[in-house]
N, C-alpha and C positions, 0 to 999 in steps of 0.2 A: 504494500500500500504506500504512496507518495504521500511525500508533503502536501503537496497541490490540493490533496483530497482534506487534509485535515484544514486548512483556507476555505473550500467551498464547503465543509461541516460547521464550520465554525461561525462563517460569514450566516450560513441557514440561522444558528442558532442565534446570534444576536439580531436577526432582524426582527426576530420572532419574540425576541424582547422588549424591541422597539415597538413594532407593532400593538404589543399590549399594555405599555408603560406609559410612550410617549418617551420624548427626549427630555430626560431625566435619570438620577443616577439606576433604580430600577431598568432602568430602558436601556443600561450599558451593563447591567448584573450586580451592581454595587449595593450595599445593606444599607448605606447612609451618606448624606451628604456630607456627612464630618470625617469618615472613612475617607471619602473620595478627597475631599482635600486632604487630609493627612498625607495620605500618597504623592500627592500633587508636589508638597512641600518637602516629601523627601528627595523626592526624582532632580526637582529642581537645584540641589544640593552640585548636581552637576556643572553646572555654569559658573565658571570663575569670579570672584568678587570682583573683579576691577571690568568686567565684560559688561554692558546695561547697550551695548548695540550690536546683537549678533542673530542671525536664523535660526530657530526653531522646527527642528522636525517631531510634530506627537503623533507616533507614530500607531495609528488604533485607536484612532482622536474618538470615534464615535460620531456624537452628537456636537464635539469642542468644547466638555467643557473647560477643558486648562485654559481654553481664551479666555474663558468668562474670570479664571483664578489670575490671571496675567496682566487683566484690562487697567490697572494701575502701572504696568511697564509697559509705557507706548512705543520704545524704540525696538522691543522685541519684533522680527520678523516671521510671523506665525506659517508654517506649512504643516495643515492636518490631512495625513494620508489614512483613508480605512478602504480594508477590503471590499465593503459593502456601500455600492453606490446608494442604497436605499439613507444607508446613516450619513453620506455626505451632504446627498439633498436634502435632508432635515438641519446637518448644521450650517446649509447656507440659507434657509430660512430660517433660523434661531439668531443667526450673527448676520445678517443681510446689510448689516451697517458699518460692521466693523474691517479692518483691512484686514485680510489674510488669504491665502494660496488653500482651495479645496482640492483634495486630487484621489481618487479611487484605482487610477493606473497606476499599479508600483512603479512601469517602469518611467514614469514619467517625474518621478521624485530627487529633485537635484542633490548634488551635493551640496552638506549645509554644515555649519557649524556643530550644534549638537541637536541629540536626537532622546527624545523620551520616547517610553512605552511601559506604559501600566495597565496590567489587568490579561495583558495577553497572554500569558501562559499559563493561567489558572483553569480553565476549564477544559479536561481533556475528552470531554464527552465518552467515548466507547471506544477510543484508541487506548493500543499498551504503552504502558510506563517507558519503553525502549525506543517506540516511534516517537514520544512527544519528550522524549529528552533529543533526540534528534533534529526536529521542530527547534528547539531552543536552542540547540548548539549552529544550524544552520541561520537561524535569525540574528545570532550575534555577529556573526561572519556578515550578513548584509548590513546591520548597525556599524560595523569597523567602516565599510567601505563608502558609506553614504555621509559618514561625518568628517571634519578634520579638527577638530577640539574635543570630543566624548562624547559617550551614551551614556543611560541609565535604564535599568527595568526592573522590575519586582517582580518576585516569586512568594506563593506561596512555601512555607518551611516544613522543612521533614520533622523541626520543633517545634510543633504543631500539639495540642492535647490529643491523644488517640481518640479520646469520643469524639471529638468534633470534626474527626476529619471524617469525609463522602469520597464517594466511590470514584463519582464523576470527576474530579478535582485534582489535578497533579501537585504533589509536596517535593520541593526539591530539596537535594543536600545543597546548604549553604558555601561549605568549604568545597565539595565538588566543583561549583561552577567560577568562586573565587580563585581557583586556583588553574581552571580552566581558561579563564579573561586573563590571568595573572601570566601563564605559560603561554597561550597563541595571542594575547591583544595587543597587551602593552604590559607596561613595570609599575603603571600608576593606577591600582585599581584597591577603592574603597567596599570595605563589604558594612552597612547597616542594620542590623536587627537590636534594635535601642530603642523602640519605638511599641505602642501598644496593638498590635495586626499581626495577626499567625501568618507572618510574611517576612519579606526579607529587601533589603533595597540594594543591585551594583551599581556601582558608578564607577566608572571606566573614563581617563583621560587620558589625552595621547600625549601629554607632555604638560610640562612645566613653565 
């Protein structure tokens, strides 16, 4: 089974959430809106202090809403890429006023400064554990080559409480994939679980 097929699983299932939420953190699989920013504010951890004018890739933007978290940094260059044209055309009528780059073709996604992506590797629907760590190792590899200052994304954690994890839901090893970013990305890669969410946040810079 290809990757390819878990993007058209995946894309099904979030539209399917869309369709019955609305563009809302529900309508992207999120438990809360205070959840949804928490993430937002870790991911962001990415971007260098002294940086306040560089491009933005959210990558699995959804609905956008990190623009909506962002709309106090006007110099930010917003590009939200999602698989699912259905979720783009909803966030260019949510943000119809605001400046930013909507795009549903990967391949049309330039090269940019840094690149977030939260939320995308949590649901694995009815794929195994082997294909959707693959998924994730193959998405970092596009993350390297689309940015030239860093990415970030969260993972659910394998330190996770045993009861509360589902079936459906992939928990990754934290030190796995740090040390994965660590050996093929770069030398500069921060690992975050300091925060309150059965998750995990990397941030990956390409330099100093």
């Amino acid at each position: 089974m290809s990757i390819e097929k878990i993007i058209v699983e995946s894309t099904k299932y979030y539209e399917k959430k869309l369709e019955i939420h609305g563009p809302s953190h529900s309508g992207v699989d999120w438990s809360s809106e205070a959840s949804q920013k928490l993430r937002f504010k870790q991911l962001m951890n990415v971007v260098e202090p002294q940086d306040d004018d560089f491009t933005l890739i959210d990558y699995g933007c959804g609905y956008g809403a990190l623009l909506d978290y962002l709309s106090n940094q006007p110099k930010i260059n917003y590009i939200g890429f999602d698989s699912s044209e259905k979720m783009i055309k909803e966030a260019k009528k949510v943000f119809q006023k605001e400046k930013a780059t909507w795009l549903y073709d990967f391949d049309k996604i330039p090269i940019s400064d840094y690149l977030i992506a939260s939320g995308i590797f949590n649901v694995k629907l009815n794929f195994s554990n082997r294909l959707w760590l693959d998924y994730i190792l193959q998405s970092i590899e596009k993350f390297d080559k689309l940015t030239t200052k860093g990415f970030a994304f969260n993972v659910l954690t394998t330190y996770s409480d045993e009861s509360k994890m589902k079936e459906n839901l992939y928990y990754a090893d934290p030190i796995q994939l740090f040390e994965y970013c660590k050996k093929n990305i770069s030398n500069f890669v921060m690992l975050r679980h300091d925060y309150p969410l059965y998750e995990f946040t990397l941030i990956i810079r390409k330099g100093l």
